[in-house]
C-alpha positions in Angstrom: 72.3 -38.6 -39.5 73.6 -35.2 -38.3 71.0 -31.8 -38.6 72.5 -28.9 -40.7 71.4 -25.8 -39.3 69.9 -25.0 -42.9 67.7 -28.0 -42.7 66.0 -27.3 -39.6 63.0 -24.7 -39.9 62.8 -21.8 -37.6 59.5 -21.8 -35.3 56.6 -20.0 -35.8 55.1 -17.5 -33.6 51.9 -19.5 -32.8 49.4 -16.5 -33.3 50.8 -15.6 -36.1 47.9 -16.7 -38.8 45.4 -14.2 -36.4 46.8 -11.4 -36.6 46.9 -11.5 -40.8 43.3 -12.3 -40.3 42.6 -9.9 -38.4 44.8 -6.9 -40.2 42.8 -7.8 -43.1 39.6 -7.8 -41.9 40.6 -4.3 -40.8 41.4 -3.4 -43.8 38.0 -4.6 -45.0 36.4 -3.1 -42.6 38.3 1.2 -43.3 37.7 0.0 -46.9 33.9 -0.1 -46.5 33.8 2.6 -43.7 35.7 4.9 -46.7 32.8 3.5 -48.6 29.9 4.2 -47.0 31.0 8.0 -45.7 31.4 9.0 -49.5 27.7 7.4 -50.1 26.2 9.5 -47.5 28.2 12.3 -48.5 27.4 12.4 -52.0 23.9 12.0 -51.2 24.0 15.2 -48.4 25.5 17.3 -51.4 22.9 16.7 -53.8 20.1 18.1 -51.7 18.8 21.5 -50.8 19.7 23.1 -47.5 15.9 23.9 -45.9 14.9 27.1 -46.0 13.9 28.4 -42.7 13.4 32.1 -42.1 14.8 33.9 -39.5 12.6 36.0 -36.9 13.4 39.8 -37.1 14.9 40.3 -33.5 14.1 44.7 -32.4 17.3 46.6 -32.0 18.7 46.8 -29.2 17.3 50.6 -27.0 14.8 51.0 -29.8 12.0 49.0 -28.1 9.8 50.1 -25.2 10.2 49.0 -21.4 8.1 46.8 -20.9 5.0 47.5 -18.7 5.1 45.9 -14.8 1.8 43.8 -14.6 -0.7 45.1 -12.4 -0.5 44.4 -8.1 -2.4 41.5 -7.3 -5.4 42.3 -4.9 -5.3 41.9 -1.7 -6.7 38.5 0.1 -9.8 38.9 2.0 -9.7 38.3 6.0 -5.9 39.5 5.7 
């Protein structure tokens, strides 16, 4: 009994099942990344930004030099 070519099945590529696996378990895996970012997200939004009060810095010229501290003494037997 002669083959047909229509009766004879092409070949698979023989990693072909892994990489559906592991398309899909990247897909899982943007899926619950998507997820998780608009969890944290909604729950940043919902509080209060911390009020912190911010020093009073002098202008710049208006304040006075500052004075040069004082000579230290001299070191007996020197």
């Amino acid at each position: 009994m002669a083959r047909t070519k229509s009766s004879v099945k092409a070949p698979k590529a023989p990693g072909e099942p892994v990489y559906t696996v592991m398309a899909f378990i990247t897909l899982v895996a943007l899926a619950l990344g998507c997820v998780l970012m608009y969890l944290d997200y909604d729950e940043y939004g919902q509080k209060p930004a911390p009020a912190e009060k911010v020093p009073a810095l002098p202008k710049l010229g208006d304040a006075t030099p500052p004075t040069p501290p004082p000579p230290a003494p001299p070191m007996p037997g020197n």
